[in-house]
KOLBANU-67716 format. One record per residue: residue in one letter; x, y, z of N, C-alpha, C, O in turn. Coordinates in steps of 0.05 Angstrom, whole numbers, padded with zeros to 5 digits, always signed. Layout:
BEGIN
AXYZXYZXYZXYZ;...
This chain:
BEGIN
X+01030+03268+01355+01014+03277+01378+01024+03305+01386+01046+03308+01395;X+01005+03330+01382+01011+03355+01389+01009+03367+01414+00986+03371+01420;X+01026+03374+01432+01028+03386+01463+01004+03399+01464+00989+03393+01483;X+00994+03420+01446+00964+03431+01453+00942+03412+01452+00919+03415+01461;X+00953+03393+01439+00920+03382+01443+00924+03348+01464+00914+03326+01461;X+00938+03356+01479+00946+03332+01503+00937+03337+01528+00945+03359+01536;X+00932+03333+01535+00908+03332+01562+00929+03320+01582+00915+03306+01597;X+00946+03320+01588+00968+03313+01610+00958+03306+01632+00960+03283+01639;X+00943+03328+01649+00919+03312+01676+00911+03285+01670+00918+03266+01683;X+00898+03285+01655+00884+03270+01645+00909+03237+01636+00905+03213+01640;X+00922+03245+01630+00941+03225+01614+00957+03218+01635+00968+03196+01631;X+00966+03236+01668+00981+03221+01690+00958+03202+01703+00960+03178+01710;X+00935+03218+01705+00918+03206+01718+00907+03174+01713+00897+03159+01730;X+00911+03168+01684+00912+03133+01677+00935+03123+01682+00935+03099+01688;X+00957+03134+01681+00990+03124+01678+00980+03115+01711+00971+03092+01715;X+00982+03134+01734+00976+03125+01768+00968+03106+01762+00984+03088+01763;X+00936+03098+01752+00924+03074+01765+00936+03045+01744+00929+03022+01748;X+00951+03052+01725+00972+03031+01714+00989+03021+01728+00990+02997+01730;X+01005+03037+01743+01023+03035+01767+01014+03031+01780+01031+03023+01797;X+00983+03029+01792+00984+03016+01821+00980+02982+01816+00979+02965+01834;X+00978+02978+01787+00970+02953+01772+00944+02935+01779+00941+02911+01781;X+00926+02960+01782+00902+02965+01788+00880+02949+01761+00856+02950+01760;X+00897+02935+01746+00880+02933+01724+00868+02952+01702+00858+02947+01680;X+00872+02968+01713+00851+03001+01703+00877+03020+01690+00899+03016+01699;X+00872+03040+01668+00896+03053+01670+00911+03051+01642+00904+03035+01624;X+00927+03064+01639+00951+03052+01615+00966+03067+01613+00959+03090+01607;X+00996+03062+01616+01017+03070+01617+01021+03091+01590+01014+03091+01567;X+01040+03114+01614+01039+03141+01585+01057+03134+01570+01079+03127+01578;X+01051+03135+01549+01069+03135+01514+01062+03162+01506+01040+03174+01505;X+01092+03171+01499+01091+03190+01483+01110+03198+01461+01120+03218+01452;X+01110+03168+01457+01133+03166+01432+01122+03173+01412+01100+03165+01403;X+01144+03195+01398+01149+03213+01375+01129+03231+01382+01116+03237+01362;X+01124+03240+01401+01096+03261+01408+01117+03289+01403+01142+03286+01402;X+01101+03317+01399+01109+03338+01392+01101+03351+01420+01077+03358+01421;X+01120+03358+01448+01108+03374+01467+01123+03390+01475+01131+03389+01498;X+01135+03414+01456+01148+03429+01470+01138+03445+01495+01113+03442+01495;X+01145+03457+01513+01133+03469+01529+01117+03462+01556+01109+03473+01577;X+01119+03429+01541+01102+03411+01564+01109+03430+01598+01128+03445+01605;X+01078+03418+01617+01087+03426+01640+01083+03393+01652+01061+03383+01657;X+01111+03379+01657+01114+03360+01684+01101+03364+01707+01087+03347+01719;X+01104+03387+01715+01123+03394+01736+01113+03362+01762+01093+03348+01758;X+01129+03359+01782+01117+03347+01802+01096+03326+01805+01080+03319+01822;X+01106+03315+01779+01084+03295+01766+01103+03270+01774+01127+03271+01781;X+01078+03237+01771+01091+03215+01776+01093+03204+01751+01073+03191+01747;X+01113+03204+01728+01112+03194+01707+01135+03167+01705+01147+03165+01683;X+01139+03146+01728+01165+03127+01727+01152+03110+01703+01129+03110+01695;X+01178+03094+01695+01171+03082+01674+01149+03090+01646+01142+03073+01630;X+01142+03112+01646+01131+03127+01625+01149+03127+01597+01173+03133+01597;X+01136+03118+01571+01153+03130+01550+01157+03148+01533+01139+03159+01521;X+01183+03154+01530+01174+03190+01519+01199+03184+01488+01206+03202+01473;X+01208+03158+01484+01223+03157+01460+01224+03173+01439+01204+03169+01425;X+01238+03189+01430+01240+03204+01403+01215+03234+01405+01208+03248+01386;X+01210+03234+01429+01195+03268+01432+01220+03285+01431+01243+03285+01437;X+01194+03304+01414+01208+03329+01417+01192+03346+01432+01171+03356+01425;X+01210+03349+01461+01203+03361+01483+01214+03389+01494+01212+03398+01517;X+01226+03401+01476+01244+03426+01479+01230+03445+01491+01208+03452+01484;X+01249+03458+01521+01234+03472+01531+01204+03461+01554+01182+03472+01559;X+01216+03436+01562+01184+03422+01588+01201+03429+01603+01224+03438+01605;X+01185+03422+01613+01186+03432+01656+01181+03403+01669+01158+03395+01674;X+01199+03390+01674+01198+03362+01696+01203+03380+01720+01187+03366+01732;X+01208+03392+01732+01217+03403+01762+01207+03388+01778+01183+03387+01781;X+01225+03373+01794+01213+03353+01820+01197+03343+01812+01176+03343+01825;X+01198+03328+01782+01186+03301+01784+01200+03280+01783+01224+03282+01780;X+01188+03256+01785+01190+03220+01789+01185+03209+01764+01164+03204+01754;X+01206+03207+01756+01206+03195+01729+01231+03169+01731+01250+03170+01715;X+01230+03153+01746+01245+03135+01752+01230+03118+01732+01206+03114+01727;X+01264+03104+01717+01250+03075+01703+01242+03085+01669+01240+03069+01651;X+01238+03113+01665+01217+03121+01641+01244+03111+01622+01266+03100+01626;X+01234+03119+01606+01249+03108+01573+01262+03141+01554+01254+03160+01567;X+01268+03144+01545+01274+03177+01543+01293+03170+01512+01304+03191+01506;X+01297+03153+01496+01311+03142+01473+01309+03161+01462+01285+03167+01460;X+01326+03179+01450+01329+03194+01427+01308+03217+01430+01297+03228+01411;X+01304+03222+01459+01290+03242+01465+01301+03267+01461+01325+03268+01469;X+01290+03289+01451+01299+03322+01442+01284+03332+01471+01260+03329+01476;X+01303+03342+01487+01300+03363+01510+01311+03388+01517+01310+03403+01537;X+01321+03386+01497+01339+03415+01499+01328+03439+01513+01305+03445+01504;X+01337+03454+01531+01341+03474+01549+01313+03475+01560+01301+03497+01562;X+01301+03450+01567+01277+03440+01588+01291+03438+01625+01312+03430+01633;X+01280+03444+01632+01274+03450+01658+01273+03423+01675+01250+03416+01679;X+01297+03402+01689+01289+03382+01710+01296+03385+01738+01298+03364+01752;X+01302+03410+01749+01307+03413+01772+01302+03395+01796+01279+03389+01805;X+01326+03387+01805+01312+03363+01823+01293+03340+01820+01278+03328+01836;X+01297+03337+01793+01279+03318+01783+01292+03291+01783+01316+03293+01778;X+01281+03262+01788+01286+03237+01790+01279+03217+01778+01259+03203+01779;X+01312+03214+01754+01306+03204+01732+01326+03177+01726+01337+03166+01706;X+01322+03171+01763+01341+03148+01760+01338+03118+01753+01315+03112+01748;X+01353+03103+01750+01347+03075+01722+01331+03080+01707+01312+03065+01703;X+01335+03111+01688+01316+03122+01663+01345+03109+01644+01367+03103+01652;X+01335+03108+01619+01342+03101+01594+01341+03125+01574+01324+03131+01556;X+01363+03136+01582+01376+03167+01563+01386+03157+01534+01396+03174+01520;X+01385+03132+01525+01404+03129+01503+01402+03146+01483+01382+03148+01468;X+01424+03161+01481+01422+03184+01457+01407+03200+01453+01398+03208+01431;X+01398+03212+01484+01378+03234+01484+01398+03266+01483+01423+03269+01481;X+01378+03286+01484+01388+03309+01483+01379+03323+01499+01356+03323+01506;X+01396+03335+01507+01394+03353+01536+01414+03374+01541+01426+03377+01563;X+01417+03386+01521+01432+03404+01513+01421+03432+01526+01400+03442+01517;X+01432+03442+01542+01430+03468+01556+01404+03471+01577+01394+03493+01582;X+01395+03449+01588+01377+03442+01607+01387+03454+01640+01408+03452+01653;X+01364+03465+01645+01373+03466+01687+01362+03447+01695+01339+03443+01689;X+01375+03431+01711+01368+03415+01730+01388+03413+01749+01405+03395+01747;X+01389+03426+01762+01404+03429+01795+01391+03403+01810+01369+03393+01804;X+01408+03394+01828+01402+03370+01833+01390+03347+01827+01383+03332+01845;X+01385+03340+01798+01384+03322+01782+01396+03291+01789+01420+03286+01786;X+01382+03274+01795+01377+03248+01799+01377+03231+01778+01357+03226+01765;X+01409+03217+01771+01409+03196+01750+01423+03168+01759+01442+03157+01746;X+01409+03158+01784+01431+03138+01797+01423+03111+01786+01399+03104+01790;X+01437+03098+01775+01439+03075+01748+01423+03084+01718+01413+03068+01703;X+01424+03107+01716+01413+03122+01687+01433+03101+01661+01456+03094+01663;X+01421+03099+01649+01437+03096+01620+01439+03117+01606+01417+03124+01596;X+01467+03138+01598+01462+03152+01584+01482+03152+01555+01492+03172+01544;X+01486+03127+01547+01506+03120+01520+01498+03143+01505+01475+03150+01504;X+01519+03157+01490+01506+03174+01465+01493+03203+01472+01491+03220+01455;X+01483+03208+01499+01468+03227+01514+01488+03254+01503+01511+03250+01496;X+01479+03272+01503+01486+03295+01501+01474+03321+01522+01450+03328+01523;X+01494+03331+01536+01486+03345+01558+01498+03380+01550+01492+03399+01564;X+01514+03384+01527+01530+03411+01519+01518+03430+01528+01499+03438+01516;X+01523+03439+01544+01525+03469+01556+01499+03469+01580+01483+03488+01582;X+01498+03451+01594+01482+03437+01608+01491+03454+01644+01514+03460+01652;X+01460+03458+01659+01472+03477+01685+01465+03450+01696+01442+03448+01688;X+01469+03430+01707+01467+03407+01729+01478+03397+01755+01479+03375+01765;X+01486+03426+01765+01503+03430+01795+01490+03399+01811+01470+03386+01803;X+01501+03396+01826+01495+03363+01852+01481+03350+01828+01456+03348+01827;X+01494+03342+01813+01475+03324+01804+01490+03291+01817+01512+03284+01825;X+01469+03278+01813+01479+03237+01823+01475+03224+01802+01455+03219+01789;X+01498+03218+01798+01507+03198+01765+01516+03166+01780+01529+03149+01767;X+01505+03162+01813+01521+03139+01822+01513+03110+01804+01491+03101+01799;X+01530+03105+01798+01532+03072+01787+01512+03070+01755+01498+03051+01746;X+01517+03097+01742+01510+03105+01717+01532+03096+01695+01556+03093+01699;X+01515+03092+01668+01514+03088+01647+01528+03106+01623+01521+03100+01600;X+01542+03122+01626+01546+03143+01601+01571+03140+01581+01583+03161+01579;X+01578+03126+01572+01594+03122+01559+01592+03138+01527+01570+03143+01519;X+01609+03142+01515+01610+03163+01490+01594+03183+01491+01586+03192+01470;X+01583+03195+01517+01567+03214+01522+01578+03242+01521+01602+03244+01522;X+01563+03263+01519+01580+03291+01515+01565+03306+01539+01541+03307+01544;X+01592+03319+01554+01587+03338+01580+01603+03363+01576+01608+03378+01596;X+01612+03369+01547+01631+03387+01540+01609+03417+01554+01585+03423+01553;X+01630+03428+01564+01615+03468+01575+01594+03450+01597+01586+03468+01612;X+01586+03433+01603+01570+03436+01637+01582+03438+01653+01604+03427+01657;X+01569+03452+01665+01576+03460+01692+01555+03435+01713+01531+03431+01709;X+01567+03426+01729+01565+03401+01749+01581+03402+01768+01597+03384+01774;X+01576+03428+01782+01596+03425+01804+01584+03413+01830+01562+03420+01839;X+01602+03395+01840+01596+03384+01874+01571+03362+01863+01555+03355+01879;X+01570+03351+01833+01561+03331+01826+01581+03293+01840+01603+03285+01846;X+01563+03286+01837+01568+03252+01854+01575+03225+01830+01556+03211+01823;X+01599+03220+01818+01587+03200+01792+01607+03173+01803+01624+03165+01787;X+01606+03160+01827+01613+03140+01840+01608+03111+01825+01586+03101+01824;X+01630+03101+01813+01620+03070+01811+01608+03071+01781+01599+03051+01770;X+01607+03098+01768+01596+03095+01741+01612+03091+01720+01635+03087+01725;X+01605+03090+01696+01623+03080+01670+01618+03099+01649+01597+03103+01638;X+01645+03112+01646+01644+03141+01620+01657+03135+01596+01655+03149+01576;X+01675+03110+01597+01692+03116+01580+01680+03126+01547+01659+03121+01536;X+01704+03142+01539+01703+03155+01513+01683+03177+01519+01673+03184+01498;X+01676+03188+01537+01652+03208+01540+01674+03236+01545+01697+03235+01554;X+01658+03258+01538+01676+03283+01533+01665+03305+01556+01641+03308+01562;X+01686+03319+01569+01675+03325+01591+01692+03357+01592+01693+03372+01612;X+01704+03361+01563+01719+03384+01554+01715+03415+01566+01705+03427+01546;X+01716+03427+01579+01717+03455+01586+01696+03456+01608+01691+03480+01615;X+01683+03434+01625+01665+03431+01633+01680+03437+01667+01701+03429+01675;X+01661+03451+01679+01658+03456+01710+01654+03443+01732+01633+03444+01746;X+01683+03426+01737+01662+03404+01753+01677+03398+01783+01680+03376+01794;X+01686+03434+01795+01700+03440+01822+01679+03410+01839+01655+03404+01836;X+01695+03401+01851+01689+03388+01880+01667+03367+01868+01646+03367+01881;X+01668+03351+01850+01663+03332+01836+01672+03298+01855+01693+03295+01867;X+01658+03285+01852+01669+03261+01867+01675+03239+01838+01664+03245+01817;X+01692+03214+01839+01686+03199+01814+01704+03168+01818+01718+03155+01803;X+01695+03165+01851+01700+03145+01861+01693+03121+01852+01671+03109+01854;X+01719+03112+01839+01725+03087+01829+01707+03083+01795+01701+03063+01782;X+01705+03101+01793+01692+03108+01763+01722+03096+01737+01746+03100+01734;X+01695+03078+01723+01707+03063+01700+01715+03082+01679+01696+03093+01667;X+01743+03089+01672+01732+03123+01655+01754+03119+01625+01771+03137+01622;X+01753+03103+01610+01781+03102+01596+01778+03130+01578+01758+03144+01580;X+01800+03136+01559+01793+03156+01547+01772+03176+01544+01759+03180+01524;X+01769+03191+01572+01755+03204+01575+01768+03235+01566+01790+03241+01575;X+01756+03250+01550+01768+03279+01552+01759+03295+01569+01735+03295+01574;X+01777+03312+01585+01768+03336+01602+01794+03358+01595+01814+03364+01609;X+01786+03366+01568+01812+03388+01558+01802+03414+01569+01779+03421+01562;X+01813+03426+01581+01810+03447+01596+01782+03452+01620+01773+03473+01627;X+01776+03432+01627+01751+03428+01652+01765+03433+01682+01783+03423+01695;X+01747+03455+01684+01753+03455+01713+01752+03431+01736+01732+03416+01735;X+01772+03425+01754+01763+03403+01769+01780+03403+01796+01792+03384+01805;X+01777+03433+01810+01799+03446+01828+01779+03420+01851+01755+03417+01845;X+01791+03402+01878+01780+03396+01896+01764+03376+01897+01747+03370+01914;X+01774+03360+01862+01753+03335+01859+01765+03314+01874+01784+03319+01889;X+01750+03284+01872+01767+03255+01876+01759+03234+01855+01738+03225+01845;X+01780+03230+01853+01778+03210+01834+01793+03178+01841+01803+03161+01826;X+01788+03182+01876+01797+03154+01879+01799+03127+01870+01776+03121+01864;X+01817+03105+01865+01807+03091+01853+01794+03088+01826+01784+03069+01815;X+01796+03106+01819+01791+03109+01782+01800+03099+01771+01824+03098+01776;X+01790+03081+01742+01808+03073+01730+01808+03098+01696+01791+03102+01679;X+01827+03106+01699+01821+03130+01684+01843+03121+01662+01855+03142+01656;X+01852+03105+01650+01874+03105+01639+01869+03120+01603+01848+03123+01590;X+01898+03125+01597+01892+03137+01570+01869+03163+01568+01854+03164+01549;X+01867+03184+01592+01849+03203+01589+01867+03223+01593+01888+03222+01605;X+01855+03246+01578+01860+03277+01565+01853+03297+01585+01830+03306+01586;X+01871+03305+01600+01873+03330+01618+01884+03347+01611+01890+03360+01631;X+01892+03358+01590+01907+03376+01576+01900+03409+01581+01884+03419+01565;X+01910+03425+01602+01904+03454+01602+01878+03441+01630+01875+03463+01640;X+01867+03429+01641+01850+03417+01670+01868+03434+01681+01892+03437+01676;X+01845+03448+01704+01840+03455+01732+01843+03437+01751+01820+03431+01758;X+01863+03421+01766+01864+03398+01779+01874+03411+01806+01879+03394+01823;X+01879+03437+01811+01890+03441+01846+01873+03430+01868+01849+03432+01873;X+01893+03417+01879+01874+03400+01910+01861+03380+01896+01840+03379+01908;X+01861+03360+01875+01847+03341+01859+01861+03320+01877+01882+03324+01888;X+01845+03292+01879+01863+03265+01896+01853+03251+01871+01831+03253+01860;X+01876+03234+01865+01873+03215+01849+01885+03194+01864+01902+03183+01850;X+01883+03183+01889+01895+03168+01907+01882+03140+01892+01859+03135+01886;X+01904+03125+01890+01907+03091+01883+01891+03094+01850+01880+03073+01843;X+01889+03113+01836+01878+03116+01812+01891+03100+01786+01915+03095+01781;X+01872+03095+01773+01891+03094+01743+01909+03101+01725+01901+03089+01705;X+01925+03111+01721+01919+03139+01700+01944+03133+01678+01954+03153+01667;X+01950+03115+01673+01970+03103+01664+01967+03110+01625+01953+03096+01611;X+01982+03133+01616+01988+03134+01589+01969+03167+01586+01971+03183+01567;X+01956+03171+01604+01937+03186+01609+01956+03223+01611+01974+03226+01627;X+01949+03243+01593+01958+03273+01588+01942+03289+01607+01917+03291+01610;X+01970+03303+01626+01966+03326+01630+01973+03347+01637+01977+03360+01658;X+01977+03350+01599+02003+03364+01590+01988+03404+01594+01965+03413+01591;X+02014+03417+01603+02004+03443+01605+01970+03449+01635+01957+03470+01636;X+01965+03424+01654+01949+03427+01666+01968+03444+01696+01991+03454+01697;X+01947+03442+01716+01946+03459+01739+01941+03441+01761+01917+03440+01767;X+01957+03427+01775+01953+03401+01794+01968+03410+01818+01981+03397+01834;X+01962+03431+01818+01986+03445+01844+01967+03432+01876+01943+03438+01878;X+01978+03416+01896+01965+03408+01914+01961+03386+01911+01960+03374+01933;X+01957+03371+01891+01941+03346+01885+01951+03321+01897+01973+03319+01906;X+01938+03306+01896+01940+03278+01914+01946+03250+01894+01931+03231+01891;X+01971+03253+01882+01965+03221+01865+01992+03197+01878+02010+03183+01867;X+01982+03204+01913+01998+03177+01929+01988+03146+01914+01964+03140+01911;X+02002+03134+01909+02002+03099+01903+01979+03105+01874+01961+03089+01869;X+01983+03122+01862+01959+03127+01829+01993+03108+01809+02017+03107+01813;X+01974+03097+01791+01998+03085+01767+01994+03108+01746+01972+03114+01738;X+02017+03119+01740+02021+03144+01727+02042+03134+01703+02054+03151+01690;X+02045+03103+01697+02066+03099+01680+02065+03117+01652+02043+03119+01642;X+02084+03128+01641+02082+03142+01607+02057+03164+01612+02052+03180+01594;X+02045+03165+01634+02028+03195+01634+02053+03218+01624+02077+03220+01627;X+02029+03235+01610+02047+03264+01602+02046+03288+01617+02034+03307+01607;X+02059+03290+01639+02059+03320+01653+02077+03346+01641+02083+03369+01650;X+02083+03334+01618+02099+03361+01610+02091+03390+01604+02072+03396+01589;X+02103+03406+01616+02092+03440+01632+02069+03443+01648+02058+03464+01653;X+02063+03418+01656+02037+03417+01678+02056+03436+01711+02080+03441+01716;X+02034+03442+01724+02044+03452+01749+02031+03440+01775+02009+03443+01785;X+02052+03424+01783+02045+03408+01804+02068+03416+01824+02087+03399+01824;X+02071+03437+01840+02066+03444+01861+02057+03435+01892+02035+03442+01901;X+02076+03419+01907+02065+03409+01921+02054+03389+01931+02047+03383+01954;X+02054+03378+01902+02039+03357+01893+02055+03330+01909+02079+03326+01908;X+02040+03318+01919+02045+03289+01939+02043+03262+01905+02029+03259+01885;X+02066+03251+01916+02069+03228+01885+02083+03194+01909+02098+03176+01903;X+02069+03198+01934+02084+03168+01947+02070+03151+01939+02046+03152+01937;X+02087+03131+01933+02087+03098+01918+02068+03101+01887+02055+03083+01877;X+02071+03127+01877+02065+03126+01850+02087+03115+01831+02111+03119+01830;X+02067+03099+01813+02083+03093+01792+02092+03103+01773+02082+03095+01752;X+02113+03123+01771+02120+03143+01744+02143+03136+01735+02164+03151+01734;X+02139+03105+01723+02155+03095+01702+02150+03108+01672+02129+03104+01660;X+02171+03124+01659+02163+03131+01637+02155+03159+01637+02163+03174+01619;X+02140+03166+01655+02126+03202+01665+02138+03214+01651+02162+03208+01649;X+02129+03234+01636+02131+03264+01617+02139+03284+01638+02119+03297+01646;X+02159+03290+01649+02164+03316+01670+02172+03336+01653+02178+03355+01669;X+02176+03344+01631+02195+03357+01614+02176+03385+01616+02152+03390+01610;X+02195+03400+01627+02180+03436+01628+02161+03435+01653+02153+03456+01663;X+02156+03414+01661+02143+03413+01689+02146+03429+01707+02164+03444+01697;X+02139+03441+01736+02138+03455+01755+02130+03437+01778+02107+03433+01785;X+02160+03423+01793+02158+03394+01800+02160+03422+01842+02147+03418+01863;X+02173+03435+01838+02168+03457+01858+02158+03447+01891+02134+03440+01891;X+02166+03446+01905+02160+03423+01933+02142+03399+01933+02128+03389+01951;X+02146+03392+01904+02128+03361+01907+02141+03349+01931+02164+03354+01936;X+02125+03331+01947+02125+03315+01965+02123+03283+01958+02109+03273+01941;X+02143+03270+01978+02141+03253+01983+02149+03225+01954+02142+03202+01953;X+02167+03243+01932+02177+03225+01913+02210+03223+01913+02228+03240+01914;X+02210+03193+01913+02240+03189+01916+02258+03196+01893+02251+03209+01873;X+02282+03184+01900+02296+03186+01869+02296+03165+01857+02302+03167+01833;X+02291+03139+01867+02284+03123+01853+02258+03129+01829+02259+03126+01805;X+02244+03135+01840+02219+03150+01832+02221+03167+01803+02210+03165+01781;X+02240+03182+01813+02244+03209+01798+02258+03198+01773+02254+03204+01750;X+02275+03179+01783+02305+03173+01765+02288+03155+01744+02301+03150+01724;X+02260+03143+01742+02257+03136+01725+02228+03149+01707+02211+03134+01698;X+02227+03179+01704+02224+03199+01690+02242+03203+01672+02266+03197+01670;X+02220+03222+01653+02235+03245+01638+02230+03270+01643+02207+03279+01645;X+02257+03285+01647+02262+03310+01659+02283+03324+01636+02299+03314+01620;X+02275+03357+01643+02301+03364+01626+02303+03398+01635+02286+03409+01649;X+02323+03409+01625+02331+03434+01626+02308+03456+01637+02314+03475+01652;X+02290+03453+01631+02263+03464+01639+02252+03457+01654+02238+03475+01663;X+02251+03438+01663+02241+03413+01685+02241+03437+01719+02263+03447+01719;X+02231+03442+01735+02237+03457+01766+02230+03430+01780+02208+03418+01778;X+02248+03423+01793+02255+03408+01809+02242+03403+01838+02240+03426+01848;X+02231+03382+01858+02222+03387+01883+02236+03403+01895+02224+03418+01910;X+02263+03406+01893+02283+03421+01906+02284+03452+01901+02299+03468+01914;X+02264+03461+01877+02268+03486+01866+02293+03491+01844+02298+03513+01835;X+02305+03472+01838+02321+03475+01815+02318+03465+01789+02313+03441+01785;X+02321+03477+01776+02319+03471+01734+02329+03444+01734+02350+03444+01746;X+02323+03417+01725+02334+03400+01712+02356+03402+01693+02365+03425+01688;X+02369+03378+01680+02339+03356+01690+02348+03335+01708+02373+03335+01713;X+02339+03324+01715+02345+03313+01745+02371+03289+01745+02371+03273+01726;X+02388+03289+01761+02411+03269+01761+02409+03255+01792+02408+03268+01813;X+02409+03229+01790+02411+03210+01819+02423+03224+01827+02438+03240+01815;X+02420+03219+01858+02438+03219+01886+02445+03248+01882+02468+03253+01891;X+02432+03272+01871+02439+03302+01868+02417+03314+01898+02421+03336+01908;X+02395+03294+01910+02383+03308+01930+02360+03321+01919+02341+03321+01935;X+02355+03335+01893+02335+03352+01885+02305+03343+01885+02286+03358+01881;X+02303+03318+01891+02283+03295+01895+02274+03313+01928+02250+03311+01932;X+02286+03326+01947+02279+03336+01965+02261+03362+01957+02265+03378+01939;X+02242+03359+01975+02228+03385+01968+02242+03413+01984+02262+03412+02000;X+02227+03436+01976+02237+03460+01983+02200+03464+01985+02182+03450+01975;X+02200+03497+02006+02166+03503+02008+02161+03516+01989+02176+03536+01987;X+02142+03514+01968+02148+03525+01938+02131+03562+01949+02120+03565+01970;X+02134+03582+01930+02131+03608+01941+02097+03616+01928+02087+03638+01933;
């Protein structure tokens, strides 16, 4: 089915009176159709199917596409701005370098989805689907993904300042060098995930997972991981600054080369069952590596 010769008016205009279940009507299919260029815009297409199009380059802008089917759909650098594409079925679609600023995917399935180099600032991922999905280079800042499930999904170099990801199921998730200055990640269960070289200043990981979980060489200066399980996490040459660690569990913790610098609020109990060493800067401001009952467990105001 070729985009020039698709009559779209014409083709929402039966989909409506399908949906009003009017008897009259028939739901849009446009599986394996050829529409690059398509214009959505502002259209009611929910539950519509668009499986295996190649749609590169449409324009959904502020439309209602709740429910549609989108399987192995080609969308690449198409246009959904504010568009609402929530309990849609992304499995292993493409959406590779798309705008959609405020983008609507609240219980989306997006297994397999590919979003690379994707602009999707506020977007709502609440109580979503994405697991082995790729968000490597998007930018999603002051995006919402509450209550959703990523694990193994890659989220590598990606922009995602003031991000929320409350209580999000996330195991081996990568975010190798992603910005994520001012996120939360309350309640996360994030264990075994890749922060390596992350933007994490002012980040809360309060009562979080994060247990076995790298973040080695990151930037956590400020950060919030009170009562987070941090057992065998790798902070080695990370810079945490400030950083609040009460009733965390850092049995095992990688401190080695760290920049531990007026952390707050960690005992020596705490401390004493780390690894620290010669390189190690201390809450106290001094080189490791750390020895009980030495006090350095006290912070100093780091400069």
């Amino acid at each position: 089915m070729e985009g020039t010769a698709l009559d779209l008016r014409t083709t929402q205009k039966s989909h409506l009176l399908w949906l009003e279940n009017s008897g009259k009507g028939k739901r849009a299919d446009f599986i394996e159709a050829t529409l690059h260029d398509a214009d959505f815009r502002a259209g009611i297409w929910d539950r519509a199917i668009f499986d295996r199009a190649a749609m590169l380059e449409s324009n959904f802008t502020g439309c209602s596409v709740v429910k549609a089917s989108f399987i192995g759909t080609h969308l690449e650098r198409s246009t959904l701005t504010s568009a609402d594409l929530s309990e849609a079925n992304l499995l292993g679609a493409h959406l590779d370098f798309v705008m959609a600023t405020g983008l609507m995917l609240c219980e989306a399935t997006l297994t397999h989805a590919s979003f690379k180099d994707a602009q999707i600032d506020q977007v709502r991922l609440l109580d979503a689907i994405f697991e082995d999905a790729d968000f490597s280079r998007t930018s999603m800042k002051g995006g919402a993904l509450n209550h959703s499930r990523a694990n193994r999904s890659n989220f590598s170099e990606a922009l995602a300042d003031r991000t929320i990801w409350l209580n999000v199921r996330m195991a081996n998730v990568r975010f190798v060098g992603a910005s994520l200055m001012e996120s939360q990640f309350v309640g996360a269960n994030a264990t075994s995930c890749d922060f390596t070289r992350a933007d994490l200043d002012s980040a809360v990981f309060t009562r979080a997972k994060l247990r076995a979980s790298t973040f080695y060489h990151a930037s956590a200066s400020n950060a919030d991981f009170r009562d987070a399980d941090l057992e065998i996490a790798d902070f080695s040459r990370a810079k945490l600054m400030d950083t609040k660690f009460r009733g965390a569990n850092l049995t095992g913790a990688d401190f080695r080369g760290a920049n531990l610098a007026g952390a707050k609020e960690i005992t020596a109990e705490q401390l004493s069952r780390t690894r620290t060493d010669e390189r190690t800067i201390l809450p106290n401001g001094k080189k490791g590596p750390y020895m009980r009952s030495s006090g350095a467990e006290r912070p100093v105001l780091s400069r």
